[in-house]
Structure formats: C-alpha cells, structure tokens
CHARMM internal coordinates of N, CA and C (Angstrom, degrees):
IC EDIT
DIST 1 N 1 CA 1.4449
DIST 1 CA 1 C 1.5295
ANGL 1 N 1 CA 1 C 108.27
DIST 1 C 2 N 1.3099
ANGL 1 CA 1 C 2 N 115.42
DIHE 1 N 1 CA 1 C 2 N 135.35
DIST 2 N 2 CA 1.5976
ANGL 1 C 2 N 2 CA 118.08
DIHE 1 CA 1 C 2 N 2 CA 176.42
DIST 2 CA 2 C 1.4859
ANGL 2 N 2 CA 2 C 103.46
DIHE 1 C 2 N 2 CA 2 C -99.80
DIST 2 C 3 N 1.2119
ANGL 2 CA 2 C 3 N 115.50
DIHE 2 N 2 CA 2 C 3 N 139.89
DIST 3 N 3 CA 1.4395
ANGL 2 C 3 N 3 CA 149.11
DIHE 2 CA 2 C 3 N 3 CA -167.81
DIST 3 CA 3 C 1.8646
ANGL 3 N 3 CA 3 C 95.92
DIHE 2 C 3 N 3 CA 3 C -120.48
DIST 3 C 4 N 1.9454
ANGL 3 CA 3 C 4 N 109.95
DIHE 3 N 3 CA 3 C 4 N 107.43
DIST 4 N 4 CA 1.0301
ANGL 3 C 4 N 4 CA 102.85
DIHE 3 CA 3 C 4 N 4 CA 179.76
DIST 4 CA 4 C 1.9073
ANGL 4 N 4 CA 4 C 101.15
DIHE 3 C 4 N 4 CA 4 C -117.86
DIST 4 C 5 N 1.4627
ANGL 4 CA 4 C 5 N 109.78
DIHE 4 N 4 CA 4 C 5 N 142.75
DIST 5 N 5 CA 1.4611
ANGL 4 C 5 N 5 CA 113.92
DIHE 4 CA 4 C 5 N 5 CA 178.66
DIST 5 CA 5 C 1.6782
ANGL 5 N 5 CA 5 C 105.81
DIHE 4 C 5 N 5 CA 5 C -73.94
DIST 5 C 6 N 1.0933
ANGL 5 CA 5 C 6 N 108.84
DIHE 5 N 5 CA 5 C 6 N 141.58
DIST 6 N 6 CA 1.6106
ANGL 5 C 6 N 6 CA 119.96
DIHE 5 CA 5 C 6 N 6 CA 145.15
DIST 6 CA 6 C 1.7257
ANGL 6 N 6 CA 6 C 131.43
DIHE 5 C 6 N 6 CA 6 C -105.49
DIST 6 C 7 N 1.3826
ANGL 6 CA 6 C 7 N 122.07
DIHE 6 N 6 CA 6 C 7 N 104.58
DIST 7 N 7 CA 1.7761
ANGL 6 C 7 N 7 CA 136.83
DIHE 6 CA 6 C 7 N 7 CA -155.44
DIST 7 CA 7 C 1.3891
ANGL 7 N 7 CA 7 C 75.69
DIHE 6 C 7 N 7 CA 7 C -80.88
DIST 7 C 8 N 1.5985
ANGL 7 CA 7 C 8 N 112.43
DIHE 7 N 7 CA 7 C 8 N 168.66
DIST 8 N 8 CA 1.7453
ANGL 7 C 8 N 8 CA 147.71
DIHE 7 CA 7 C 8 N 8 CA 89.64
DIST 8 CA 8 C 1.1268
ANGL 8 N 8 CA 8 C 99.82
DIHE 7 C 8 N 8 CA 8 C -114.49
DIST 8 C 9 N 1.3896
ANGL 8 CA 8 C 9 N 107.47
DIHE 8 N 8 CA 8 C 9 N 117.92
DIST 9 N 9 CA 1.4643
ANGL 8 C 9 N 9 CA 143.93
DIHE 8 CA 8 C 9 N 9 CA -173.70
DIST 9 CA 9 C 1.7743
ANGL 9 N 9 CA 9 C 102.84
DIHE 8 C 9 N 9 CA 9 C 50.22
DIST 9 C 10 N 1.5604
ANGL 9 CA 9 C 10 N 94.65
DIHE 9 N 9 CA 9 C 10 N -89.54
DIST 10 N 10 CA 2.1892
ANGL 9 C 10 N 10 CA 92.06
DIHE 9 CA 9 C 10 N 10 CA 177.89
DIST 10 CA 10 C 1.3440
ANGL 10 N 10 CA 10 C 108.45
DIHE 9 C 10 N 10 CA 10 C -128.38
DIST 10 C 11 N 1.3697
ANGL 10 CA 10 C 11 N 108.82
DIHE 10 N 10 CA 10 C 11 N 26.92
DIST 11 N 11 CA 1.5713
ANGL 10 C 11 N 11 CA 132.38
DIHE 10 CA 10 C 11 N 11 CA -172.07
DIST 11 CA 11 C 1.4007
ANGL 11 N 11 CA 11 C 105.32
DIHE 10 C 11 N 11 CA 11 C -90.43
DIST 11 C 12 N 1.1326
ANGL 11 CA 11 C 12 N 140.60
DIHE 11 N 11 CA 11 C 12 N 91.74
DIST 12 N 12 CA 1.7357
ANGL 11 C 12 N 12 CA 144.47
DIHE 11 CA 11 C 12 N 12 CA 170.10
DIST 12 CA 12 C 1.6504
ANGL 12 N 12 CA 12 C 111.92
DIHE 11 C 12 N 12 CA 12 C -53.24
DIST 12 C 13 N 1.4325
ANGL 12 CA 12 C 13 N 114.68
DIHE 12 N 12 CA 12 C 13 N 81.22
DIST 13 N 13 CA 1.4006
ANGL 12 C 13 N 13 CA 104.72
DIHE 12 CA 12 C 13 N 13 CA 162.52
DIST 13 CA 13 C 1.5133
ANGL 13 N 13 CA 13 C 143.48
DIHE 12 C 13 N 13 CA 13 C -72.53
DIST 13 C 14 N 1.3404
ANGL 13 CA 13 C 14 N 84.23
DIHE 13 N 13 CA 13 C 14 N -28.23
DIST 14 N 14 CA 1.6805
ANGL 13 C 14 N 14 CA 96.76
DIHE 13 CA 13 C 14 N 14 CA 169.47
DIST 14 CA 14 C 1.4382
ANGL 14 N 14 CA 14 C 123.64
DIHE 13 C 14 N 14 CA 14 C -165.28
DIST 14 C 15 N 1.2072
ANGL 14 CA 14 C 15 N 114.94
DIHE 14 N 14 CA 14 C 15 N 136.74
DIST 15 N 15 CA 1.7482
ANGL 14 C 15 N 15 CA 122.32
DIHE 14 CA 14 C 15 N 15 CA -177.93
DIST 15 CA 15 C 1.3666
ANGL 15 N 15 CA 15 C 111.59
DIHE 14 C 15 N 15 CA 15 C -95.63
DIST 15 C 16 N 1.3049
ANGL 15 CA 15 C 16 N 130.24
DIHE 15 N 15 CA 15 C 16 N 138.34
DIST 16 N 16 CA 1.2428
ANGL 15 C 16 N 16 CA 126.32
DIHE 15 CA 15 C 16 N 16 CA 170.46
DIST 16 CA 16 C 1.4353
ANGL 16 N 16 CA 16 C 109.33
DIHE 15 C 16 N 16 CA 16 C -143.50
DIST 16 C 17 N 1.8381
ANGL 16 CA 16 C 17 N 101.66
DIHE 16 N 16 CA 16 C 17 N 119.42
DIST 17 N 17 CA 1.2909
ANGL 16 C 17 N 17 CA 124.02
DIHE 16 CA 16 C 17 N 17 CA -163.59
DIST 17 CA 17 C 1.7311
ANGL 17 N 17 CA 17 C 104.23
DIHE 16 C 17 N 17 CA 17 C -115.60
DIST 17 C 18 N 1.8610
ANGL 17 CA 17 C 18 N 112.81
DIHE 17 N 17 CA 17 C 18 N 97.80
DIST 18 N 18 CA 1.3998
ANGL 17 C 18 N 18 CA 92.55
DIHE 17 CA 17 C 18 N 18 CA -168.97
DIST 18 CA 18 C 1.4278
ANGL 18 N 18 CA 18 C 125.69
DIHE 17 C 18 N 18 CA 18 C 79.27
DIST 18 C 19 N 1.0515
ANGL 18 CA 18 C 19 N 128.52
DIHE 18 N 18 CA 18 C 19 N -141.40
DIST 19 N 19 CA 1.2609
ANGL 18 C 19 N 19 CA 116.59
DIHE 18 CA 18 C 19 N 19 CA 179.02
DIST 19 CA 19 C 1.6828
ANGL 19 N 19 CA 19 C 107.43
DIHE 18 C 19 N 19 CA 19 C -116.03
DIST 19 C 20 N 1.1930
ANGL 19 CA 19 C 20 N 128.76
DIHE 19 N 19 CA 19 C 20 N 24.83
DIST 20 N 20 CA 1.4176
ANGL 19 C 20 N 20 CA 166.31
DIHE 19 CA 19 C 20 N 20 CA -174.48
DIST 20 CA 20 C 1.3669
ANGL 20 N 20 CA 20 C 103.81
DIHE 19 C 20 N 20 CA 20 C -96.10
DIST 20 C 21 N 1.7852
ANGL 20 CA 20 C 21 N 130.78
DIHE 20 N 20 CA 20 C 21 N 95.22
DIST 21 N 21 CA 1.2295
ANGL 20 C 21 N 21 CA 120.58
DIHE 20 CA 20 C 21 N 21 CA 159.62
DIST 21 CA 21 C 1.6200
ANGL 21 N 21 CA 21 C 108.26
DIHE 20 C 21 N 21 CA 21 C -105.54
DIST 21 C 22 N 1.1453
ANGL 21 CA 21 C 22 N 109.54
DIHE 21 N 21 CA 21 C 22 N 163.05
DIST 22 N 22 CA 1.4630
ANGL 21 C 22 N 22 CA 121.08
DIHE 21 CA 21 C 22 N 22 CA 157.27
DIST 22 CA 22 C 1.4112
ANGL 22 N 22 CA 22 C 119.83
DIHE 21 C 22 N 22 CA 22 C -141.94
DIST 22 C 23 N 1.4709
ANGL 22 CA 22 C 23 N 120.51
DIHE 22 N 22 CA 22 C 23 N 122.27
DIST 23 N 23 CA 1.0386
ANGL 22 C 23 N 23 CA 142.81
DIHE 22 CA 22 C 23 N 23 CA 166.85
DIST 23 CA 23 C 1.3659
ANGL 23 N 23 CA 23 C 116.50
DIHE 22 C 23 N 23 CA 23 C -58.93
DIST 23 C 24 N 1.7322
ANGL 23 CA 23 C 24 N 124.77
DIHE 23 N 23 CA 23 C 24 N 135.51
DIST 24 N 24 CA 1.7230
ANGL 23 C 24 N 24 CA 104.33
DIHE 23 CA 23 C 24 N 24 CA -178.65
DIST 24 CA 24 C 2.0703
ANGL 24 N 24 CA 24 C 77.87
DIHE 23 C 24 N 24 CA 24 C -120.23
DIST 24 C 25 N 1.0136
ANGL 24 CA 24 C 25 N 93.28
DIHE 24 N 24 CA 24 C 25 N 130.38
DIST 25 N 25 CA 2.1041
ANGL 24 C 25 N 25 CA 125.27
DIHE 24 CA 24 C 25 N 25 CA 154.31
DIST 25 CA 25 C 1.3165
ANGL 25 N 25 CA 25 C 92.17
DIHE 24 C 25 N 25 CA 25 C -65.54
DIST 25 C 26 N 1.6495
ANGL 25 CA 25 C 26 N 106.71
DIHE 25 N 25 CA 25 C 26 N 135.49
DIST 26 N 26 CA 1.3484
ANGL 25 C 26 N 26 CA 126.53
DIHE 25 CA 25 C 26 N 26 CA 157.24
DIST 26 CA 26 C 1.8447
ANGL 26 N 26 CA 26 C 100.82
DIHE 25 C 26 N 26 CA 26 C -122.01
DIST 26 C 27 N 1.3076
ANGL 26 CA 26 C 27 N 91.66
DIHE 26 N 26 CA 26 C 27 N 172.78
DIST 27 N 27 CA 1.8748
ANGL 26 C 27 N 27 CA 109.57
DIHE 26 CA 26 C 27 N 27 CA 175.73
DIST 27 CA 27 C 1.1119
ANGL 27 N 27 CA 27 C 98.56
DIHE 26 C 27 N 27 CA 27 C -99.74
DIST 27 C 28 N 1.3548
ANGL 27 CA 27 C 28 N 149.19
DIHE 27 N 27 CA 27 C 28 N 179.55
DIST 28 N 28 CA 1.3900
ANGL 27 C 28 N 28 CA 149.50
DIHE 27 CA 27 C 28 N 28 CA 115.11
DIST 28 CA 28 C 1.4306
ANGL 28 N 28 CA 28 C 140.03
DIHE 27 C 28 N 28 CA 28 C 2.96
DIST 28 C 29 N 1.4325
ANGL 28 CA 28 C 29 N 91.25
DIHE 28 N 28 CA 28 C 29 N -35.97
DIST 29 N 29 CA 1.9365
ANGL 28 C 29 N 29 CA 105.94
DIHE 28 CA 28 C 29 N 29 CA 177.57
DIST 29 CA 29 C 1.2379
ANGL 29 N 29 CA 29 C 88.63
DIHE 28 C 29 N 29 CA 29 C -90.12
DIST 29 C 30 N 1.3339
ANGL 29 CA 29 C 30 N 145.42
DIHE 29 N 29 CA 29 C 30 N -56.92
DIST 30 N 30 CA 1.4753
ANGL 29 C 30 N 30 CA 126.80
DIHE 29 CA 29 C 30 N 30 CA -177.51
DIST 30 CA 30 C 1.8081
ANGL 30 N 30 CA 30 C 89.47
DIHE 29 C 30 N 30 CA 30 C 133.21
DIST 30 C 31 N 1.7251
ANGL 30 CA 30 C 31 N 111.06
DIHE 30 N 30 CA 30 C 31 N 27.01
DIST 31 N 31 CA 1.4644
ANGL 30 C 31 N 31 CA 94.90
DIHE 30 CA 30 C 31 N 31 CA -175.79
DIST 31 CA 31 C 1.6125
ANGL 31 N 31 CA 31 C 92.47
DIHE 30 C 31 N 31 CA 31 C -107.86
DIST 31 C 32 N 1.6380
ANGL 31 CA 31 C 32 N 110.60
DIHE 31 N 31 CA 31 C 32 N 161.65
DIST 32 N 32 CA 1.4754
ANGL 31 C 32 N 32 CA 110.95
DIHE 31 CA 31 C 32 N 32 CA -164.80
DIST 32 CA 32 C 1.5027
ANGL 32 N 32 CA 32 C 79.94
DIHE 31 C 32 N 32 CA 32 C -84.26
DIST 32 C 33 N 1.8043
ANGL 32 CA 32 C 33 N 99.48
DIHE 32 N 32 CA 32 C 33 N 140.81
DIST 33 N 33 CA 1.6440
ANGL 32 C 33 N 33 CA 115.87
DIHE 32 CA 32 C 33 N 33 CA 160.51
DIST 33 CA 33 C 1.7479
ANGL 33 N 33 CA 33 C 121.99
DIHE 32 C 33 N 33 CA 33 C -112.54
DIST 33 C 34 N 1.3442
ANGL 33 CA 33 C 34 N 102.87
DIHE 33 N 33 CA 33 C 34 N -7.68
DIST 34 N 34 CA 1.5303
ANGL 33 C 34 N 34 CA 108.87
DIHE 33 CA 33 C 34 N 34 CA 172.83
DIST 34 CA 34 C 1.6804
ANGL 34 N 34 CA 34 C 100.60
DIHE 33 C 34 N 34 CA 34 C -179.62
DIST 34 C 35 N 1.4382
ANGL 34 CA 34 C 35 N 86.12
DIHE 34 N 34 CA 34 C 35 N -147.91
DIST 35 N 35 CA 1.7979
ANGL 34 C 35 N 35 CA 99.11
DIHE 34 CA 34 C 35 N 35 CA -177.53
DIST 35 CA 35 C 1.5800
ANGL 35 N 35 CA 35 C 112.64
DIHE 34 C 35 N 35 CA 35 C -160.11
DIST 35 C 36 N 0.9509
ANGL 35 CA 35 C 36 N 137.87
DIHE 35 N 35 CA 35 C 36 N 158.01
DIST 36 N 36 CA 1.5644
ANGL 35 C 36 N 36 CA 149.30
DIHE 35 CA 35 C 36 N 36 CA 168.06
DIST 36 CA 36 C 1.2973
ANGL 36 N 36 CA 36 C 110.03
DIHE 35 C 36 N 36 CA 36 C -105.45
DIST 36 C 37 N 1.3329
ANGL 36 CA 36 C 37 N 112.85
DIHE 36 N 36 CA 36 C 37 N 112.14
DIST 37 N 37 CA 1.6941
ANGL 36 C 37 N 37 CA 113.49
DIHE 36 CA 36 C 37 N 37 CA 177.75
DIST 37 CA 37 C 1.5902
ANGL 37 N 37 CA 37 C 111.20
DIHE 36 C 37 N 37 CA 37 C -139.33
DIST 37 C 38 N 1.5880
ANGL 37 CA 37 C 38 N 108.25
DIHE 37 N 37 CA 37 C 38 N 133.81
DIST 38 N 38 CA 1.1833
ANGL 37 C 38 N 38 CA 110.48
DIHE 37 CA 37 C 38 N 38 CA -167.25
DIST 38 CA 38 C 1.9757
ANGL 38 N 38 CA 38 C 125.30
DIHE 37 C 38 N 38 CA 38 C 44.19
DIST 38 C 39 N 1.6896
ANGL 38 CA 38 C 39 N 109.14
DIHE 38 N 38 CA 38 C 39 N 31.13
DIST 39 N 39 CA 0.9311
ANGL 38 C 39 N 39 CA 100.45
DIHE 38 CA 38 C 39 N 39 CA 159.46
DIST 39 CA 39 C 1.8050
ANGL 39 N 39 CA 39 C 111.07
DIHE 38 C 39 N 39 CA 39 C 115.75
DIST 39 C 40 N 2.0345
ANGL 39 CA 39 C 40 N 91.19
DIHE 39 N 39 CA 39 C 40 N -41.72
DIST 40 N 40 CA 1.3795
ANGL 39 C 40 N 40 CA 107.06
DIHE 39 CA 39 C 40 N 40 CA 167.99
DIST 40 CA 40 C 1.6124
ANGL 40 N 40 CA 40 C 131.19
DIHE 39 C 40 N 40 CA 40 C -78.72
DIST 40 C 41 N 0.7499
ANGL 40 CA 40 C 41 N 145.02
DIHE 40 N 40 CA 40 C 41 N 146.60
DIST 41 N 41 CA 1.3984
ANGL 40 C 41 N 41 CA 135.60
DIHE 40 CA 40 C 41 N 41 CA -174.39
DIST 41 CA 41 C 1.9522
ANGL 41 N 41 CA 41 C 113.03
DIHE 40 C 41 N 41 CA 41 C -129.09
DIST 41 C 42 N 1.3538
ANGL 41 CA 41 C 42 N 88.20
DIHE 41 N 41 CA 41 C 42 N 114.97
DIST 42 N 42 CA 1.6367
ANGL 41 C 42 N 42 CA 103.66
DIHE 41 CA 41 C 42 N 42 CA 176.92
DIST 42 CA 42 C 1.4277
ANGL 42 N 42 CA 42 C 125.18
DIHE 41 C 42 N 42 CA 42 C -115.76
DIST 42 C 43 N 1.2396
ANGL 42 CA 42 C 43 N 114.89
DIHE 42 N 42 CA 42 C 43 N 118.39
DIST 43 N 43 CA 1.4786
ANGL 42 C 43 N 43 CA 123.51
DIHE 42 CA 42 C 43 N 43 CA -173.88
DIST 43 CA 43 C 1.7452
ANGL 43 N 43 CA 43 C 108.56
DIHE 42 C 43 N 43 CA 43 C -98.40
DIST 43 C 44 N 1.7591
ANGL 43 CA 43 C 44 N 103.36
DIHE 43 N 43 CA 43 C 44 N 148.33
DIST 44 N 44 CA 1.4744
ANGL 43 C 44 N 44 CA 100.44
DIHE 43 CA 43 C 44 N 44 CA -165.93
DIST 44 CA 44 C 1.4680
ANGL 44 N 44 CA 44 C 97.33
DIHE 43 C 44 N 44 CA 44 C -87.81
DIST 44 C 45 N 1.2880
ANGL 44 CA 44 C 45 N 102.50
DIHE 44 N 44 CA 44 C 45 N -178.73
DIST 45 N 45 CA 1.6551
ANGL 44 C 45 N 45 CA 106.82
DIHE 44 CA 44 C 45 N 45 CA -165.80
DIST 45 CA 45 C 1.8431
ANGL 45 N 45 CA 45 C 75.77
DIHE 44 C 45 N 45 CA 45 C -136.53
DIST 45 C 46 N 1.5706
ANGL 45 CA 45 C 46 N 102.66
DIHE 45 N 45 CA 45 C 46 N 146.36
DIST 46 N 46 CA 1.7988
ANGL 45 C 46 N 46 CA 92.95
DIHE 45 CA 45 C 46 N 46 CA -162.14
DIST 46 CA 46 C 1.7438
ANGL 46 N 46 CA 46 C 77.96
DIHE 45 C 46 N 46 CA 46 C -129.31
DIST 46 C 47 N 1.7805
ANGL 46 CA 46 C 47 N 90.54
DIHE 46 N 46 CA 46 C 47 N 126.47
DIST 47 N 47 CA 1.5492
ANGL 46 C 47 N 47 CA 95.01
DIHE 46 CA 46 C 47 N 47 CA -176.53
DIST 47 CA 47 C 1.5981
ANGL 47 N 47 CA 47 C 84.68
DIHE 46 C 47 N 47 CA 47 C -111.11
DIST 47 C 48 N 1.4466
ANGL 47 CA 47 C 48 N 119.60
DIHE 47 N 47 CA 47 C 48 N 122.74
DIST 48 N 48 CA 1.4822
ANGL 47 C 48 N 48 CA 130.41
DIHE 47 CA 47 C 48 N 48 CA 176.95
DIST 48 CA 48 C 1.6444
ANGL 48 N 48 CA 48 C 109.55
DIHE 47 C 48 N 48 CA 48 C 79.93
DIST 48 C 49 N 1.3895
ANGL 48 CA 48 C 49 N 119.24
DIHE 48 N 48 CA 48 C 49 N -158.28
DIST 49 N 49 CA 1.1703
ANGL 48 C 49 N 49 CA 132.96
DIHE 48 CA 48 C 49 N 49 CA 159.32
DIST 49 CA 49 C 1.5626
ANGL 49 N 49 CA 49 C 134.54
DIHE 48 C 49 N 49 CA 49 C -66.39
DIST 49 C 50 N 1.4026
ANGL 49 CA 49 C 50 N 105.40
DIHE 49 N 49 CA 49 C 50 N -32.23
DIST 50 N 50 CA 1.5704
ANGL 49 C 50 N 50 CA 105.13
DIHE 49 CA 49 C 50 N 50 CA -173.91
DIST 50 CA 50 C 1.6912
ANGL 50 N 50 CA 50 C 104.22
DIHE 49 C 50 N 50 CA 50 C -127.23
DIST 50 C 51 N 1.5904
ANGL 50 CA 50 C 51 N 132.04
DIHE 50 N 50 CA 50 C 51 N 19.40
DIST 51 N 51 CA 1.0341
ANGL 50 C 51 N 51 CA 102.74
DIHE 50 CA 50 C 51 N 51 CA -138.94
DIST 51 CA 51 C 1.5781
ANGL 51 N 51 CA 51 C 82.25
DIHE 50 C 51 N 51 CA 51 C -133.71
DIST 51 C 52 N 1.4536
ANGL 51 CA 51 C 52 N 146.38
DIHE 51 N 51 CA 51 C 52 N 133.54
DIST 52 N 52 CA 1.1375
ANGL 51 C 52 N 52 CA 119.88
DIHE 51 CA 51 C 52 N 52 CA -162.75
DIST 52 CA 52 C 1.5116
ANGL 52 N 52 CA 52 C 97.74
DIHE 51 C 52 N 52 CA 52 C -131.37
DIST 52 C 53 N 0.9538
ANGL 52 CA 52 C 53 N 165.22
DIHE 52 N 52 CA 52 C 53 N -170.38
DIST 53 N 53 CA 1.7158
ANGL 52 C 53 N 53 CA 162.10
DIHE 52 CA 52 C 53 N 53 CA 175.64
DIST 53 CA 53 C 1.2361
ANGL 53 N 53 CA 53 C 92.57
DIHE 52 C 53 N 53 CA 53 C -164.09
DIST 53 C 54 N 1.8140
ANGL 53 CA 53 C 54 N 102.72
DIHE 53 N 53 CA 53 C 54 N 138.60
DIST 54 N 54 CA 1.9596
ANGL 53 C 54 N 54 CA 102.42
DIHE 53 CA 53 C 54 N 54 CA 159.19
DIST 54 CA 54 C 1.3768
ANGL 54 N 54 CA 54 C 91.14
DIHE 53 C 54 N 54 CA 54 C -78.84
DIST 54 C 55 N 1.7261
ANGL 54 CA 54 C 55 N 93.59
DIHE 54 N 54 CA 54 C 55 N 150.44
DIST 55 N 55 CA 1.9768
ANGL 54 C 55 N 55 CA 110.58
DIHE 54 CA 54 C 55 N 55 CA 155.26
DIST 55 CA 55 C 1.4840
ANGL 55 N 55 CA 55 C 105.94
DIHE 54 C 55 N 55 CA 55 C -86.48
END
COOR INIT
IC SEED 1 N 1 CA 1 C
IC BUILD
C-alpha cells in the first residue's frame, strides 16, 4: 500500500493511505493538537512535554 504526504511548506496536513485519509489539526502556534480520520476527529491529551496520547 502507498502512503502519500500532503505539505504546506514542511507542514504534514494530511496522509492518505489507500482510500484512508487523515487530516492532522493544528493550534495557532502551528503545534499538532490531534487529527481527523475517517470522518472522526481525535485530539491528543499531552501528558508532560513530549508525550502526547489520543483521547
């Protein structure tokens, strides 16, 4: 299966694997806060500094 990227500039907005996209959510600063996949949309829950979990 090919896995194709979607840029703004070196910014990954969306992957599409198959007929499988996912959208990545940014904040304002431009840091990723979740993703939209298949329609659903899940935001990470950030335990510490580097560590991010879906809810």
């Amino acid at each position: 299966m090919t896995t194709n990227y979607f840029l703004d500039g070196s910014t990954i907005m969306a992957q599409k694997s198959g007929s499988d996209v996912m959208w990545f959510v940014y904040d304002s600063n431009g840091t990723r806060v979740g993703f939209t996949y298949n329609g659903a949309t899940y935001l990470y829950k950030r335990a510490g500094r580097c560590h991010r979990h879906p809810v």
